[in-house]
N, C-alpha and C positions, 0 to 999 in steps of 0.2 A: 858740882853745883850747877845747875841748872838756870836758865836765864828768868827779870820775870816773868807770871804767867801770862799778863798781859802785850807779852812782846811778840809780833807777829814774823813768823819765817816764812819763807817759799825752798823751792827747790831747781837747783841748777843742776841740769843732766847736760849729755857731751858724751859722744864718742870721734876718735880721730882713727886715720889712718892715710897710711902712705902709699902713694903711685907710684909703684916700680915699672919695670919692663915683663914683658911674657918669664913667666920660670919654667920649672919641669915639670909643666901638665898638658893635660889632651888639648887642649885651644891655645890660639896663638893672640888673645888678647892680653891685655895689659895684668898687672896684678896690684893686690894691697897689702900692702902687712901694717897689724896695729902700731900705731903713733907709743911710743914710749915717753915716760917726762912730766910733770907736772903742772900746774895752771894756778896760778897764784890770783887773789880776789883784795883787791886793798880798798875800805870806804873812804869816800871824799870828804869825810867830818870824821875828827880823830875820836869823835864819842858822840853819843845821842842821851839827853836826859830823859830819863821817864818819870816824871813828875805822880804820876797816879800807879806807882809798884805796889804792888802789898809782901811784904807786909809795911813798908819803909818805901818810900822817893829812892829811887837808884841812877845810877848814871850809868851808862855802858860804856869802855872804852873800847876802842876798836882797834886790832890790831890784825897783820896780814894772815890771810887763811889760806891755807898750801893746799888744796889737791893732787891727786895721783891718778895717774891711768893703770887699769890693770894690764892683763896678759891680752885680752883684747879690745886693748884700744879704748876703756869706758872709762870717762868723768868718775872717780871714786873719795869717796872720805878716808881719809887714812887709816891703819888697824890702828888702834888707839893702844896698844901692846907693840907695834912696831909700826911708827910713823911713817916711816918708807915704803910699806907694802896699803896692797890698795885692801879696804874694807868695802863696806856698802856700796853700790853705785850709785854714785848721785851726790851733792853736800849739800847740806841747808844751813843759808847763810841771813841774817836778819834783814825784813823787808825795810825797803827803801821809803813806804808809802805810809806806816805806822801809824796813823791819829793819834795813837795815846801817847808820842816822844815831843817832845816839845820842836824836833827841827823835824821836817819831811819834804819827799822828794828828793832825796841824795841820790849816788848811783856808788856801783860796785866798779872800780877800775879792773878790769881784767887782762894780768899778760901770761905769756907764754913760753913756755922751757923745753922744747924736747930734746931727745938725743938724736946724733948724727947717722945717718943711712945712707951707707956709700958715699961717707964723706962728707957729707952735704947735708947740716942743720934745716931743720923746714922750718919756717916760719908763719904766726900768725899776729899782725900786728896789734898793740895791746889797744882797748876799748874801753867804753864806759858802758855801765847796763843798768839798767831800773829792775826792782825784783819787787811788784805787788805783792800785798802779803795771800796767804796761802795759794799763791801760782808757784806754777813748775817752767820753767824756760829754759827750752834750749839753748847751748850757746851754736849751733848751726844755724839759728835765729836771729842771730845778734851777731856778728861776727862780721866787719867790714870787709871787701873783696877792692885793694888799692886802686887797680884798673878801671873800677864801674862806681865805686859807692858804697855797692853792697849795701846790704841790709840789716841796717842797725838799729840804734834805739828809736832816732826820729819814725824812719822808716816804718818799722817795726809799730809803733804806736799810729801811725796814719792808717796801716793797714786796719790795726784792730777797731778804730775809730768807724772806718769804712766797712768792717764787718756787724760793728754795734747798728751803721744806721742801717744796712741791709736789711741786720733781724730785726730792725725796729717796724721797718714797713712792708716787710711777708708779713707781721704779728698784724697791724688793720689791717695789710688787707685778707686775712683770715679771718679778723672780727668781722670787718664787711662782708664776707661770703657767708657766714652764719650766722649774721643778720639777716643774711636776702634769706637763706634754707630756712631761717624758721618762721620769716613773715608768706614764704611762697613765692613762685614769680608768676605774674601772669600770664594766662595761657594766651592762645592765640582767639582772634575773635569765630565766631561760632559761625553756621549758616541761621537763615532767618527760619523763625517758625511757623507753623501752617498749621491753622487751626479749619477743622471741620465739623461743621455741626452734627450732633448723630441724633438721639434720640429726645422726642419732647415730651412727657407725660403728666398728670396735673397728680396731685393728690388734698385729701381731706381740705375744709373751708379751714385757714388759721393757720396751717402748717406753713413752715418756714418753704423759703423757697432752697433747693440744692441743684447746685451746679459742678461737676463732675467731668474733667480734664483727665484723659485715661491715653494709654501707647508713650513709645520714648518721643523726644525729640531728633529732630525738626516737624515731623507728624503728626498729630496728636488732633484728638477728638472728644469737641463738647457735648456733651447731654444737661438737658433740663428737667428738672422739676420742679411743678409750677402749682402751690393752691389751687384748686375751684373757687369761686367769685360763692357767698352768699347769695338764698333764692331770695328776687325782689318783692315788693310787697302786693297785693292781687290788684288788678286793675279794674275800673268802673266797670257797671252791667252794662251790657249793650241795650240798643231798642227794640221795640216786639217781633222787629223780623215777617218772614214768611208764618204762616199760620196753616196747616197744612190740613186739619180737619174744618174749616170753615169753609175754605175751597173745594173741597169733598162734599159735601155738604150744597152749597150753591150749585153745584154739577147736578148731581141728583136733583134738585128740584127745577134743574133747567130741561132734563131729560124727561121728567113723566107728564 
């Protein structure tokens, strides 16, 4: 039977292995052989209600979930035909963070079983772990280191915190960069321009005047075109003036 289907999982992957000394090969470094042994996951609430199941309200109880490592060294679900041997790699275990359970926020206690290598059991001390629902966590993620700290759940969740606001302000300032790309940036200021008069020419009485800006910049050359004025209207007669045959006229009769 399957859980309800409102009940959200993730995924806890893990591989282990062991530091020996150099064996029988071409280099004289160190060696690994895969971790043998299981990894036990027990919730810190013996059950979680899910008040919104379908088809029925259900309650989960919780009980401890064994893993297995295989032949190398991988976090595995057990063959479900033989518990002892490893199946799939990886076990999905119910998220810590659920909405739809009526308690959230729990954690996964996580301890550790291997077998002995020269003697000598290795240990990993046991932990607590949050498993959002559909995440995958490593447990080389989450795994305390006695000496230092290590890097566990607080840890672990400060970083991702640290990573949310990183992506939060590359995302403005992207939006800001393509804000600026689609409004343009301004250019640099230009040199001054230089207008030179070229050609003046009139046309018809009434025609519009046109003006005419020709060459690129900074360079550039006006011409005019300019109406003719309306002719005015005639002006007075003059007075009688010289008289040219009465002068003609008085000569001759001064001569004979």
């Amino acid at each position: 039977m399957a859980l309800p289907t409102n009940a959200g999982t993730g995924l806890v992957t893990g591989r282990f292995i062991v530091g020996v000394a150099d064996g029988d090969d071409a280099d004289f470094e160190p060696d690994g052989i895969p971790a043998q042994g299981t990894v036990t996951f027990v919730a810190s609430v013996p059950y979680v209600p899910d008040p919104t199941a379908a088809p029925d309200p259900t309650t989960i109880l919780q009980v401890p979930i064994i893993a297995v490592l295989d032949e190398d060294g991988y976090l595995c679900t057990p063959d479900p035909l033989a518990p002892t041997y490893a199946g799939a790699q990886g076990i999905r275990l119910i998220a810590t963070d659920d909405p739809d359970f009526s308690v959230v926020d729990w954690t996964w206690n996580v301890t550790y079983a291997f077998q002995p290598v020269n003697g000598v059991t290795p240990r990993i001390d046991a932990h607590a772990m949050a498993l959002p629902s559909g995440s995958t966590v490593d447990l080389a993620s989450v795994v305390r280191v006695p000496s230092t700290g290590g890097i566990g759940t607080e840890q672990a969740e400060a970083l991702a915190a640290q990573a949310a606001a990183s992506a939060a302000a590359a995302a403005a300032a992207a939006q800001e960069a393509a804000e600026i790309l689609a409004e343009g940036i301004p250019g640099p200021e230009g040199p001054p321009n230089t207008l030179t008069v070229g050609t003046v020419s009139t046309s018809a009485p009434g025609a519009a005047a046109v003006a005419t800006i020709t060459g690129p910049a900074p360079t550039q050359t006006l011409s005019l075109t300019l109406p003719r004025g309306e002719p005015g209207p005639q002006g007075p007669s003059g007075d009688g003036g010289f008289d040219a045959t009465v002068a003609w006229d008085a000569y001759v009769s001064a001569v004979s």
